[in-house]
mmCIF entry with sequence, helices, sheets and N, C-alpha, C, O atoms, coordinates in Angstrom:
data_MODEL
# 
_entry.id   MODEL 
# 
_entity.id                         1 
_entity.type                       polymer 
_entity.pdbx_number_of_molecules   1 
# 
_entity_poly.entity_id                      1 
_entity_poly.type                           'polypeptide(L)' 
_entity_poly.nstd_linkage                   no 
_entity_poly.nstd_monomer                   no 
_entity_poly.pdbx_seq_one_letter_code       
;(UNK)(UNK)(UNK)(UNK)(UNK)(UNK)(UNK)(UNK)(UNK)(UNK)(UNK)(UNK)(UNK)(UNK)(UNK)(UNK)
(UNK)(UNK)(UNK)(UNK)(UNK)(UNK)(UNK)(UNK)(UNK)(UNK)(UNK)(UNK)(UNK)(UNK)(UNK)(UNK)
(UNK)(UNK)(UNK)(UNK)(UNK)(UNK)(UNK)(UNK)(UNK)(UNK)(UNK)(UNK)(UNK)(UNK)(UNK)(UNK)
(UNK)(UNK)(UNK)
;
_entity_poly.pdbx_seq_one_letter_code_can   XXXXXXXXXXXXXXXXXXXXXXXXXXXXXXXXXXXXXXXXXXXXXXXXXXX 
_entity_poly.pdbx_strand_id                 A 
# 
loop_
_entity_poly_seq.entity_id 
_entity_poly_seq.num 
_entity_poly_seq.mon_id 
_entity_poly_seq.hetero 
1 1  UNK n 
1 2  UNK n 
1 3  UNK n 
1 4  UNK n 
1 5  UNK n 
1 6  UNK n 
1 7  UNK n 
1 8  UNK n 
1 9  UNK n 
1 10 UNK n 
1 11 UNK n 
1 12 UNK n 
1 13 UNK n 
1 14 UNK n 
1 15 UNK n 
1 16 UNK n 
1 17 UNK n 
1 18 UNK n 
1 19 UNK n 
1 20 UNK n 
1 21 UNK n 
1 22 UNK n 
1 23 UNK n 
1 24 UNK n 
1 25 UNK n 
1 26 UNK n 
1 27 UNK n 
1 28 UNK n 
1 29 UNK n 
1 30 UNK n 
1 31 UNK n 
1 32 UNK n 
1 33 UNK n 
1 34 UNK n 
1 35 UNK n 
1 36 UNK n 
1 37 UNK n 
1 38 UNK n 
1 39 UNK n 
1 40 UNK n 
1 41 UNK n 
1 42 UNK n 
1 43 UNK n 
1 44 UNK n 
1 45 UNK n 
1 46 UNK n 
1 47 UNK n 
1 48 UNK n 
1 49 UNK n 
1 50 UNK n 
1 51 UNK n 
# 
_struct_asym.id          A 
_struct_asym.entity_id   1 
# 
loop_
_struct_conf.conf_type_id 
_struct_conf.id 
_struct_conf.pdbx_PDB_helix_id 
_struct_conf.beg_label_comp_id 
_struct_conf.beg_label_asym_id 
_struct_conf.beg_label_seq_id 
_struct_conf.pdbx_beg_PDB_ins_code 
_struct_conf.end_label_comp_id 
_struct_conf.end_label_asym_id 
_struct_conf.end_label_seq_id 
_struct_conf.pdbx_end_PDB_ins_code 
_struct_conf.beg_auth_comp_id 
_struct_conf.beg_auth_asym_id 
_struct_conf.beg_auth_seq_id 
_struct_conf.end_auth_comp_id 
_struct_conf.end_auth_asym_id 
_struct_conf.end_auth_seq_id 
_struct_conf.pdbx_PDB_helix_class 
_struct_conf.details 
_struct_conf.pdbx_PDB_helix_length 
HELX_P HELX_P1 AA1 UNK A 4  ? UNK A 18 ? UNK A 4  UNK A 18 1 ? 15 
HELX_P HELX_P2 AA2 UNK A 19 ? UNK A 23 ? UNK A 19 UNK A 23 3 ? 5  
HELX_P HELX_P3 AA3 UNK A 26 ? UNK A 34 ? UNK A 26 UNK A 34 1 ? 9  
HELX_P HELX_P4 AA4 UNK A 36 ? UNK A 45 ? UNK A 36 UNK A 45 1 ? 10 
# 
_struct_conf_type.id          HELX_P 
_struct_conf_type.criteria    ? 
_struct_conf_type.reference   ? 
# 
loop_
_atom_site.group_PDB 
_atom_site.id 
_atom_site.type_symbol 
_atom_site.label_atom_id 
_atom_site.label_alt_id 
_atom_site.label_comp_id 
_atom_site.label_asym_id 
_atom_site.label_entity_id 
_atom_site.label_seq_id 
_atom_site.pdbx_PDB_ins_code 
_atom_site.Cartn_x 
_atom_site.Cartn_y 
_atom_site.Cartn_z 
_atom_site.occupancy 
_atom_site.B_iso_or_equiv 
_atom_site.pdbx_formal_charge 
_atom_site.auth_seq_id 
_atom_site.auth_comp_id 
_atom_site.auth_asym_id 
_atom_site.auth_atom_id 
_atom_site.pdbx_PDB_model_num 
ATOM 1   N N  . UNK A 1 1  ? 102.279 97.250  102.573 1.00 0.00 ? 1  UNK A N  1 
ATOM 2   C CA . UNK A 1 1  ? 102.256 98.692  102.402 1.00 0.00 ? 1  UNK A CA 1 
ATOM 3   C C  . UNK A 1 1  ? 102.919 99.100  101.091 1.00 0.00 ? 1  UNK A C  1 
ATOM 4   O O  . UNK A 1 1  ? 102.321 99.970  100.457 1.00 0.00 ? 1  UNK A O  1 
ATOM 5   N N  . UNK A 1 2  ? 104.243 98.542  100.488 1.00 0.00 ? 2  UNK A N  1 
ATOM 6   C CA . UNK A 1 2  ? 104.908 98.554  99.430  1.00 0.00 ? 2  UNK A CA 1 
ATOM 7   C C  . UNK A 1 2  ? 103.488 98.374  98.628  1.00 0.00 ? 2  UNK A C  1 
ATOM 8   O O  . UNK A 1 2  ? 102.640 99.183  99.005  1.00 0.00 ? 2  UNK A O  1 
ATOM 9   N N  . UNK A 1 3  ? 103.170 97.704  97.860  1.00 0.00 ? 3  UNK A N  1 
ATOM 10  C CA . UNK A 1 3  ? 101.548 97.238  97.262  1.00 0.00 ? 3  UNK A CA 1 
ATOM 11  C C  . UNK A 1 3  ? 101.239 98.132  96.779  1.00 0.00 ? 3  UNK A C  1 
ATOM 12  O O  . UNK A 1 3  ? 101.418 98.488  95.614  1.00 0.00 ? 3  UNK A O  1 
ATOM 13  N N  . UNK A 1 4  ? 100.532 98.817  97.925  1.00 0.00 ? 4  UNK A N  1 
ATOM 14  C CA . UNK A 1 4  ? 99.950  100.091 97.983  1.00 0.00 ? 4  UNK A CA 1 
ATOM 15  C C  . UNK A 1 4  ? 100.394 100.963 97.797  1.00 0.00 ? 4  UNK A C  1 
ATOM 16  O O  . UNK A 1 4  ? 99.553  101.797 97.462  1.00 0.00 ? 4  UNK A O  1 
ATOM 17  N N  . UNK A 1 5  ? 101.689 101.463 97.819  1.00 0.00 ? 5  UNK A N  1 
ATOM 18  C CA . UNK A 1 5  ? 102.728 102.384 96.851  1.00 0.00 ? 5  UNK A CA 1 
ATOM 19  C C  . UNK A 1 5  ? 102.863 102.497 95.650  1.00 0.00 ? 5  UNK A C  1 
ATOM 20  O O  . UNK A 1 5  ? 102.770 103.450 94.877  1.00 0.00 ? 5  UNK A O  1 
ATOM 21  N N  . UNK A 1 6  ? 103.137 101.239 95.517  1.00 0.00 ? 6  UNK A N  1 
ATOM 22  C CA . UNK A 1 6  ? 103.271 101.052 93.236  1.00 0.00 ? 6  UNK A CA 1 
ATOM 23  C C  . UNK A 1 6  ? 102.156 101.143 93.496  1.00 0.00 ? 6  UNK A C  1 
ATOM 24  O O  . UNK A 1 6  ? 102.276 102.260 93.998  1.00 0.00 ? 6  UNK A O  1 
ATOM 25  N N  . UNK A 1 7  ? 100.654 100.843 93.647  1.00 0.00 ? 7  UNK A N  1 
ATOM 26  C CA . UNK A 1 7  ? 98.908  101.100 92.454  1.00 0.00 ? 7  UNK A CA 1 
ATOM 27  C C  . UNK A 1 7  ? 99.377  102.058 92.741  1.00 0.00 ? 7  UNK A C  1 
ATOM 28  O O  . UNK A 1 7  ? 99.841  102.640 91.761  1.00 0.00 ? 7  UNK A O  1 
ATOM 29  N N  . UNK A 1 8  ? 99.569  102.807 94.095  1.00 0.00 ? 8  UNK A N  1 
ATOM 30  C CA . UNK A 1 8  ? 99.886  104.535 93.269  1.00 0.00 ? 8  UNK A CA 1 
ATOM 31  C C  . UNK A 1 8  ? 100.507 104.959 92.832  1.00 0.00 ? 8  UNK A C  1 
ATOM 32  O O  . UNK A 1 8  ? 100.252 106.075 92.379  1.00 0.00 ? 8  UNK A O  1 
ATOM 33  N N  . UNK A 1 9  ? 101.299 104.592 92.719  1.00 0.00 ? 9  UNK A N  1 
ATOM 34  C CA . UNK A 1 9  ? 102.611 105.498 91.448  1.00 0.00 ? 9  UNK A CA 1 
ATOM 35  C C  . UNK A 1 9  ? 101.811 104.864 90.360  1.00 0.00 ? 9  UNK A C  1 
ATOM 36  O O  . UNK A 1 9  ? 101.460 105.589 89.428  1.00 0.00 ? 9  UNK A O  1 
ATOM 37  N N  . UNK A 1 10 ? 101.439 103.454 90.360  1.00 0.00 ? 10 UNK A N  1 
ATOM 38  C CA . UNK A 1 10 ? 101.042 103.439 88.672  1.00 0.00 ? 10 UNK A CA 1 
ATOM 39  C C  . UNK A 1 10 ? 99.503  104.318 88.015  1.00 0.00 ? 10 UNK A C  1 
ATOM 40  O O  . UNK A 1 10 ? 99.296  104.530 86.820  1.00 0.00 ? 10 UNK A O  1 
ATOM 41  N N  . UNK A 1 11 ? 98.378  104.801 89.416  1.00 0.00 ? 11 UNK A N  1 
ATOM 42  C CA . UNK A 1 11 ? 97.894  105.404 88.851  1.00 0.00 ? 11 UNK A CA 1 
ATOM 43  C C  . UNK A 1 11 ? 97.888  106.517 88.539  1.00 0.00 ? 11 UNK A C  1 
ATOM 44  O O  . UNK A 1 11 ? 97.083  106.982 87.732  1.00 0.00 ? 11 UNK A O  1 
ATOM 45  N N  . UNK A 1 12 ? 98.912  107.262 89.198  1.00 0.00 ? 12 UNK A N  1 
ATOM 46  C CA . UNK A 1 12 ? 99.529  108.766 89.099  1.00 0.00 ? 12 UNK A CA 1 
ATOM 47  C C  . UNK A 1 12 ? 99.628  108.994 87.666  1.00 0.00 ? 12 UNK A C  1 
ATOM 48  O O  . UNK A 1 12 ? 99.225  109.835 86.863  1.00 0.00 ? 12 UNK A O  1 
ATOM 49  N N  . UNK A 1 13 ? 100.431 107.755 87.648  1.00 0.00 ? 13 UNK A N  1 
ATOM 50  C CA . UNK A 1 13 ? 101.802 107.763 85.908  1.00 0.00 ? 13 UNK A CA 1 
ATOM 51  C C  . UNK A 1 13 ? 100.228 107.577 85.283  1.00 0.00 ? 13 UNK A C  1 
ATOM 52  O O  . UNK A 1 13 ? 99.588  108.629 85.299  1.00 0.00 ? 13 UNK A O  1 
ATOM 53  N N  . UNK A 1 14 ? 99.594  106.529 84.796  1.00 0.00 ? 14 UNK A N  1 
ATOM 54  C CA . UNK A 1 14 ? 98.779  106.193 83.959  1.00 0.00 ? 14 UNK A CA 1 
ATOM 55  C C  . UNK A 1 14 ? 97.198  107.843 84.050  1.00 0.00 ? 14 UNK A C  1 
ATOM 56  O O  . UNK A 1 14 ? 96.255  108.035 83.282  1.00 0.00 ? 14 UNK A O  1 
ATOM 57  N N  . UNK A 1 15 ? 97.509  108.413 84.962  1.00 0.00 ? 15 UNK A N  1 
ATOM 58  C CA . UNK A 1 15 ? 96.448  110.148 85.204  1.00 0.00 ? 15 UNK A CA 1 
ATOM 59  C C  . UNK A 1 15 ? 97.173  110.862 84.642  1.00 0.00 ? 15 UNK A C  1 
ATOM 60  O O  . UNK A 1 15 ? 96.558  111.557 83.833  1.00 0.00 ? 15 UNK A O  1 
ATOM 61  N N  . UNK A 1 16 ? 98.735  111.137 84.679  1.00 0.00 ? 16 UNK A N  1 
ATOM 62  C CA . UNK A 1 16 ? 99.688  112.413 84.148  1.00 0.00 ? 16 UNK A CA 1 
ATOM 63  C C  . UNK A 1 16 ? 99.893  111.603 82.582  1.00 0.00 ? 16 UNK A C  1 
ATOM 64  O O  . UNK A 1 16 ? 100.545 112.239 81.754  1.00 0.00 ? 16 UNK A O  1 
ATOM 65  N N  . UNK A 1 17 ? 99.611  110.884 82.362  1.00 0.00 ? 17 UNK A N  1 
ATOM 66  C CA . UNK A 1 17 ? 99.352  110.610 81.004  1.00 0.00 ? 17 UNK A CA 1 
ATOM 67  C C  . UNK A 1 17 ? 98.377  110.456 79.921  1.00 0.00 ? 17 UNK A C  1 
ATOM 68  O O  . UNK A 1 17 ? 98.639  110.195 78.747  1.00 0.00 ? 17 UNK A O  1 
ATOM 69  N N  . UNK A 1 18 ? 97.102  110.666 80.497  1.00 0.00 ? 18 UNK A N  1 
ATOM 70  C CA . UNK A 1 18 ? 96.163  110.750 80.341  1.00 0.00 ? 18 UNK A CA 1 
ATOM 71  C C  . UNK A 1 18 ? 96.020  112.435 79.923  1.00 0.00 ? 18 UNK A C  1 
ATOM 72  O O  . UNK A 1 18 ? 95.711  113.081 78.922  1.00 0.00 ? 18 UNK A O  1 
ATOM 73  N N  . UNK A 1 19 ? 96.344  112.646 81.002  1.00 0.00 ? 19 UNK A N  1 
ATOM 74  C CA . UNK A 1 19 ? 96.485  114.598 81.067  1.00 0.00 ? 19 UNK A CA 1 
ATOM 75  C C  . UNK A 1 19 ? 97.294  114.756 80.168  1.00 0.00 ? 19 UNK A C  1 
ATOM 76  O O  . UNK A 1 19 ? 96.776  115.408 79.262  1.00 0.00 ? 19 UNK A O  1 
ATOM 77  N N  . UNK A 1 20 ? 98.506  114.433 79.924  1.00 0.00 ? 20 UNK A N  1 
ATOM 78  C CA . UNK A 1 20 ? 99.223  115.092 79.152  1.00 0.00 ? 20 UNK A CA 1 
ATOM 79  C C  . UNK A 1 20 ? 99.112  114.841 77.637  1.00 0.00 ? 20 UNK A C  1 
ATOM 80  O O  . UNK A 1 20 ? 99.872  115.426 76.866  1.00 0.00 ? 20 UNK A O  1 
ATOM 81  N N  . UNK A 1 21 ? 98.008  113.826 77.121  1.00 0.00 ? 21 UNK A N  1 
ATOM 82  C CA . UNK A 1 21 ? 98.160  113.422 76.135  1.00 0.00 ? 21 UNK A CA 1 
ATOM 83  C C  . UNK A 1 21 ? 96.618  114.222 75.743  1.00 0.00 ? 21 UNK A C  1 
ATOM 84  O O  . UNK A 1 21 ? 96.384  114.569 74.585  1.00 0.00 ? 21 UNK A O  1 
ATOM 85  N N  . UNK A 1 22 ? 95.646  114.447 76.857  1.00 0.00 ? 22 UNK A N  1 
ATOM 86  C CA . UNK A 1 22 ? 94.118  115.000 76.616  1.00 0.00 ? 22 UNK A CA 1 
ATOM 87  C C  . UNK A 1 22 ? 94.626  116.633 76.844  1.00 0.00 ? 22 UNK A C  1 
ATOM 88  O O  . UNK A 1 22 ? 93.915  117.559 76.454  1.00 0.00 ? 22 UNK A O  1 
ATOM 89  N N  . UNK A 1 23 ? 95.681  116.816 77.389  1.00 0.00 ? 23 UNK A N  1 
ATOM 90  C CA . UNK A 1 23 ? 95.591  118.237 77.816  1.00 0.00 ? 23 UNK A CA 1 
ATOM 91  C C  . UNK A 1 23 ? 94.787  118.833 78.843  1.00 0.00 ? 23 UNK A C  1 
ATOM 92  O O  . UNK A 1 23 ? 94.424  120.002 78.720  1.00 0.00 ? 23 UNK A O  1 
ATOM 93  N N  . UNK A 1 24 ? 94.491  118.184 79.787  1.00 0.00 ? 24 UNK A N  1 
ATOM 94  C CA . UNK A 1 24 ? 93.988  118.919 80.778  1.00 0.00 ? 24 UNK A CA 1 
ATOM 95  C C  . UNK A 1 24 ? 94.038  118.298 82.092  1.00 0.00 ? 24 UNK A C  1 
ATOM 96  O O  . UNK A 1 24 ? 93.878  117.134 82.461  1.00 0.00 ? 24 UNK A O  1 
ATOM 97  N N  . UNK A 1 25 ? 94.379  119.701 82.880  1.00 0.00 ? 25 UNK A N  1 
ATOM 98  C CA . UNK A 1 25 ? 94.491  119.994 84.776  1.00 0.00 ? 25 UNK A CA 1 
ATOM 99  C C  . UNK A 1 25 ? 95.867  120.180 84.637  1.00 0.00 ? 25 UNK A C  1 
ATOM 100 O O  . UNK A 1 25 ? 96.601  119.916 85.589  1.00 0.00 ? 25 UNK A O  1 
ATOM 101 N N  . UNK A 1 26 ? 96.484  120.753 83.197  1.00 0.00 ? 26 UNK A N  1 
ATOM 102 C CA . UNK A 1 26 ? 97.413  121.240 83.711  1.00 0.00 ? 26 UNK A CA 1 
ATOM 103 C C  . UNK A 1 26 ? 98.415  120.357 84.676  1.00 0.00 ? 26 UNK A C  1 
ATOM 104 O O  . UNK A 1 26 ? 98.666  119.162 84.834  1.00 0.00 ? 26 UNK A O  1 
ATOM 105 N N  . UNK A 1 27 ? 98.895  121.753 85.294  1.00 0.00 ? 27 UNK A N  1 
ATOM 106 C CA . UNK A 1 27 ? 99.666  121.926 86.554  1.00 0.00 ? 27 UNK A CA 1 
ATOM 107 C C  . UNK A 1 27 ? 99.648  121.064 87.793  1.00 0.00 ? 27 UNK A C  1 
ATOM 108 O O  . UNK A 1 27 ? 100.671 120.808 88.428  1.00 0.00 ? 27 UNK A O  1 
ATOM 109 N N  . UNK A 1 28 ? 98.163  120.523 88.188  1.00 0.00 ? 28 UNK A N  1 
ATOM 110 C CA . UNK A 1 28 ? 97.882  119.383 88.608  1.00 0.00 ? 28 UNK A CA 1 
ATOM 111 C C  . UNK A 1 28 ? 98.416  118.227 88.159  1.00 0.00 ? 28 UNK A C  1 
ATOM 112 O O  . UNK A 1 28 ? 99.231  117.731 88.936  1.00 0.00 ? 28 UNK A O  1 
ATOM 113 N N  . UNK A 1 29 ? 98.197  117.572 87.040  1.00 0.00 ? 29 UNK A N  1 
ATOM 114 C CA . UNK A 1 29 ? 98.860  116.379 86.495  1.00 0.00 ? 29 UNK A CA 1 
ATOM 115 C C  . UNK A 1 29 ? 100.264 116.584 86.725  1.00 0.00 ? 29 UNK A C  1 
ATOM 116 O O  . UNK A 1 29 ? 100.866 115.538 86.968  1.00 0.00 ? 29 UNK A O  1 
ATOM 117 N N  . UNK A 1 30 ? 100.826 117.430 86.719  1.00 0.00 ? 30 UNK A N  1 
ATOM 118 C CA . UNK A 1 30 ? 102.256 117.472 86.613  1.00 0.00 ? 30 UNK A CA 1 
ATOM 119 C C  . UNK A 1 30 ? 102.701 117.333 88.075  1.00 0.00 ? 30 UNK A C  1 
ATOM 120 O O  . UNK A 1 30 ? 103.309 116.359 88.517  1.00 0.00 ? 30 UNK A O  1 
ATOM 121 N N  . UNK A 1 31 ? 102.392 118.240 88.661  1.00 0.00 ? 31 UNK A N  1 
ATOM 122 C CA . UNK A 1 31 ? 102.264 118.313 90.761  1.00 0.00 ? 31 UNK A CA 1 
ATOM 123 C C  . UNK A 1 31 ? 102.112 116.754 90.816  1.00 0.00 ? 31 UNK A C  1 
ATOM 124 O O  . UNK A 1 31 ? 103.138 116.207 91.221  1.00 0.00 ? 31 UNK A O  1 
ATOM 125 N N  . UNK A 1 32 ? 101.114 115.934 90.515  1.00 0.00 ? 32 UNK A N  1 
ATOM 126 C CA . UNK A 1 32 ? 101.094 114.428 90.703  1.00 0.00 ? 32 UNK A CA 1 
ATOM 127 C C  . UNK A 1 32 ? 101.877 113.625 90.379  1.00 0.00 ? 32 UNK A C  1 
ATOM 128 O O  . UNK A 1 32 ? 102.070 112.635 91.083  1.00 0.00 ? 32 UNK A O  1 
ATOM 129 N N  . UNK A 1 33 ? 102.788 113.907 88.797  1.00 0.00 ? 33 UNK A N  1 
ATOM 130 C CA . UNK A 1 33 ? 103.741 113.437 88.272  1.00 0.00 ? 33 UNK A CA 1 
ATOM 131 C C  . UNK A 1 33 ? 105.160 113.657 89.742  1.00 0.00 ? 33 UNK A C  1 
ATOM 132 O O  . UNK A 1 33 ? 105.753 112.767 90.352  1.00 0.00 ? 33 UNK A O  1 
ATOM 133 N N  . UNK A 1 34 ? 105.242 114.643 89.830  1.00 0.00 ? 34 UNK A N  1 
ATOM 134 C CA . UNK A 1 34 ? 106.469 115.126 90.793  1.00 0.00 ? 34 UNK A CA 1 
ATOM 135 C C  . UNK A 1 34 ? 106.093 114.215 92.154  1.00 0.00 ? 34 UNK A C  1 
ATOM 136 O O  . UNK A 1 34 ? 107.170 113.789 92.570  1.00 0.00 ? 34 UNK A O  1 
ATOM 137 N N  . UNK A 1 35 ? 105.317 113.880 92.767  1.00 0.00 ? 35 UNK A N  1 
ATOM 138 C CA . UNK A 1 35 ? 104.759 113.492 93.715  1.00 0.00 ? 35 UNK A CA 1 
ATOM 139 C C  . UNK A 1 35 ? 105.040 112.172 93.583  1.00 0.00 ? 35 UNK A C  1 
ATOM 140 O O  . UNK A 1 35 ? 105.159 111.740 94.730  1.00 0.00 ? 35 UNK A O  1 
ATOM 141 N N  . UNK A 1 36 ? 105.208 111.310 92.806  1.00 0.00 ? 36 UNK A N  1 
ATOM 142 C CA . UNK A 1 36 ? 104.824 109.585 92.393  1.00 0.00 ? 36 UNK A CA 1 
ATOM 143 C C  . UNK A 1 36 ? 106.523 109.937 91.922  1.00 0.00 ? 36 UNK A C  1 
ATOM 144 O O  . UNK A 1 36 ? 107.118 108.860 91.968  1.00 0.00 ? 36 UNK A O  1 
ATOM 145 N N  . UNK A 1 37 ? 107.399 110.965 91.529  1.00 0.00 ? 37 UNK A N  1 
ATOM 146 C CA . UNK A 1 37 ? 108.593 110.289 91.630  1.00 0.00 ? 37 UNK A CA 1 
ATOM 147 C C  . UNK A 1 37 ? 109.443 110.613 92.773  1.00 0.00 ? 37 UNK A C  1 
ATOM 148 O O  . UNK A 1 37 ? 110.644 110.382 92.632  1.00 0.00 ? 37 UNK A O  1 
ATOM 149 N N  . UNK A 1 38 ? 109.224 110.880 93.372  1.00 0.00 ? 38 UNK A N  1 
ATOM 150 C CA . UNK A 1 38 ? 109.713 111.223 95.110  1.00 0.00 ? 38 UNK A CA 1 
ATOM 151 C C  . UNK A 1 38 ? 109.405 110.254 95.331  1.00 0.00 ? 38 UNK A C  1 
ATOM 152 O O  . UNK A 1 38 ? 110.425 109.610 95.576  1.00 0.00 ? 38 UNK A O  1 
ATOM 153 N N  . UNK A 1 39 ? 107.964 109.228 95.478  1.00 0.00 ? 39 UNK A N  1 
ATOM 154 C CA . UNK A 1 39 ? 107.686 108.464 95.625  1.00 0.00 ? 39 UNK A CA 1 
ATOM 155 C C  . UNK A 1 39 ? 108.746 107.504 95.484  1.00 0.00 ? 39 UNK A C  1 
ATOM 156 O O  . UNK A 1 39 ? 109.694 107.185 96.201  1.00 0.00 ? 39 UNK A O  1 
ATOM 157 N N  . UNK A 1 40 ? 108.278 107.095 94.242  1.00 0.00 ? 40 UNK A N  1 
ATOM 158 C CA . UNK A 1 40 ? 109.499 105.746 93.670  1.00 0.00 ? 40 UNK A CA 1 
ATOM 159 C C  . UNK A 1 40 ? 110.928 106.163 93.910  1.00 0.00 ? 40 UNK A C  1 
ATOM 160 O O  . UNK A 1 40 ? 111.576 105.123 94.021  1.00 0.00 ? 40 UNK A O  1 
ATOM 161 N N  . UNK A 1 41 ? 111.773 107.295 94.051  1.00 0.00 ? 41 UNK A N  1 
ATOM 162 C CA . UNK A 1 41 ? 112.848 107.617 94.438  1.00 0.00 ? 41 UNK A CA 1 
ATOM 163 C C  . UNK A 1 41 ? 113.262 107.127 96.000  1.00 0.00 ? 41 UNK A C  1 
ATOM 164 O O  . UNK A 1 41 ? 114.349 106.767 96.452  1.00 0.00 ? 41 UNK A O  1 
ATOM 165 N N  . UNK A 1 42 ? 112.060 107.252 96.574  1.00 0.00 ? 42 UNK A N  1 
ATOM 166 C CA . UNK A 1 42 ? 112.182 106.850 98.084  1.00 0.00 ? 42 UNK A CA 1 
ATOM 167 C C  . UNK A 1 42 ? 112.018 105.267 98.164  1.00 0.00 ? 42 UNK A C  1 
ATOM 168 O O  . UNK A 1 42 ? 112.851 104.581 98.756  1.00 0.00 ? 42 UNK A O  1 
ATOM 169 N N  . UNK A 1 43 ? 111.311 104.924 97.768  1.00 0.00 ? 43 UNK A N  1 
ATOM 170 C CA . UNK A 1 43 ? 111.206 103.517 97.745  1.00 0.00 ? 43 UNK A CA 1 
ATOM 171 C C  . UNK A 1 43 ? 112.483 102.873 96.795  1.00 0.00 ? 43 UNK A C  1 
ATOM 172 O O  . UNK A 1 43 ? 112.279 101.666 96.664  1.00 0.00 ? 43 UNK A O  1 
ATOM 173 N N  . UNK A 1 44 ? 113.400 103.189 96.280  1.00 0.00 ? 44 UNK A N  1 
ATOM 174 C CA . UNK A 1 44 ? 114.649 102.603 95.853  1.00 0.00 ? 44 UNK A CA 1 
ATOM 175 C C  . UNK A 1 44 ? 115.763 102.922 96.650  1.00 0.00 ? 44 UNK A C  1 
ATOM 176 O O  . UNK A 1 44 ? 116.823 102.307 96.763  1.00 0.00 ? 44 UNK A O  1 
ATOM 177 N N  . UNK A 1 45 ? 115.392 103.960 97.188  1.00 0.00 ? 45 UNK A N  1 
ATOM 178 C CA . UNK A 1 45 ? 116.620 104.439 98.499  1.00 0.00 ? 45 UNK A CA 1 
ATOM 179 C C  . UNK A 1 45 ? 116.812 103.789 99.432  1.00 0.00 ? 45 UNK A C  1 
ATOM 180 O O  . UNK A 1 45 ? 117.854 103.450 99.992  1.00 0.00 ? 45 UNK A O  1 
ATOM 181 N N  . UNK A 1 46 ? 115.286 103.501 99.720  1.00 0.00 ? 46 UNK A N  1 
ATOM 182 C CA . UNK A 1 46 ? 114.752 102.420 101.326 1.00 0.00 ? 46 UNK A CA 1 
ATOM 183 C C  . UNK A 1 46 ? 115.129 101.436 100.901 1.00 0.00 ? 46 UNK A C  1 
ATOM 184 O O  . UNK A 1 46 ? 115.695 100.788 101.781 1.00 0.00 ? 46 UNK A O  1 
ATOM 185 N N  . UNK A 1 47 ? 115.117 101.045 100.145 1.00 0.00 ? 47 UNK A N  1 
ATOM 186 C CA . UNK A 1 47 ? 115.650 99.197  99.590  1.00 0.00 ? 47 UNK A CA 1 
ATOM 187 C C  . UNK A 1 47 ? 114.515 98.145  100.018 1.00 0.00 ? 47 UNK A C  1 
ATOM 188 O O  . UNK A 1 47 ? 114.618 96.931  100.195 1.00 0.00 ? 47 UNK A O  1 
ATOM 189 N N  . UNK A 1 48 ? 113.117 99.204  100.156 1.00 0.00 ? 48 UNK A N  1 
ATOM 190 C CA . UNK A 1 48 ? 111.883 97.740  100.607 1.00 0.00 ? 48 UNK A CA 1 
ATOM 191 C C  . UNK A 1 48 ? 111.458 97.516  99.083  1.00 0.00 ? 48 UNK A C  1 
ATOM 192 O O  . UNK A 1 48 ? 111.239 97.940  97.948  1.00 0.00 ? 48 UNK A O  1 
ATOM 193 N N  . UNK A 1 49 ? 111.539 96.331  100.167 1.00 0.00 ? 49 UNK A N  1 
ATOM 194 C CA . UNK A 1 49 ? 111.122 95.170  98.841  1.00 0.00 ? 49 UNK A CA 1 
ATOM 195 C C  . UNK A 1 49 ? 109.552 94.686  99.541  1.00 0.00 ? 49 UNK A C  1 
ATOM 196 O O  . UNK A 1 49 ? 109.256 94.623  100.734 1.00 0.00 ? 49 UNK A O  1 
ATOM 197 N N  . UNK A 1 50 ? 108.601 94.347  98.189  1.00 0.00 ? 50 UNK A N  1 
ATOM 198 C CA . UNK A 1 50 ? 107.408 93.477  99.067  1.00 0.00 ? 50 UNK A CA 1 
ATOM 199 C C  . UNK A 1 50 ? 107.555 92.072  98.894  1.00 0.00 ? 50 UNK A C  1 
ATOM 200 O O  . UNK A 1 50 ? 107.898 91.501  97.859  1.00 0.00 ? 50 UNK A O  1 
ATOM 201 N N  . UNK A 1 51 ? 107.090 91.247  100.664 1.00 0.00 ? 51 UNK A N  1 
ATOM 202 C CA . UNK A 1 51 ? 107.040 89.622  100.562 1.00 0.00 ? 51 UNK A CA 1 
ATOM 203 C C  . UNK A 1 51 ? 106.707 88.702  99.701  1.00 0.00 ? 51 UNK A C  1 
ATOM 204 O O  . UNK A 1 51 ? 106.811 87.512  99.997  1.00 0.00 ? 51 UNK A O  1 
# 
């Protein structure tokens, strides 16, 4: 399940950078940005690690 956490945080990060460098969706890219670091914030709190 961890796995499947980082591809998404990394495709969040690698979309809000995309956006932010093309300029567009806004407010969206950013909402996704905020979203993927709650993410990874939670997953360093939890202390899971993958096998």
């Amino acid at each position: 399940m961890a796995g499947i956490v980082w591809a998404l945080l990394a495709i969040v990060l690698v979309v809000w950078l995309i956006g932010l460098l093309a300029d567009l969706a806004g407010n969206l890219i950013h909402l996704l940005l905020v979203i993927a670091l709650v993410i990874l914030i939670y997953q360093l709190v939890t202390g899971r690690r993958a096998v």
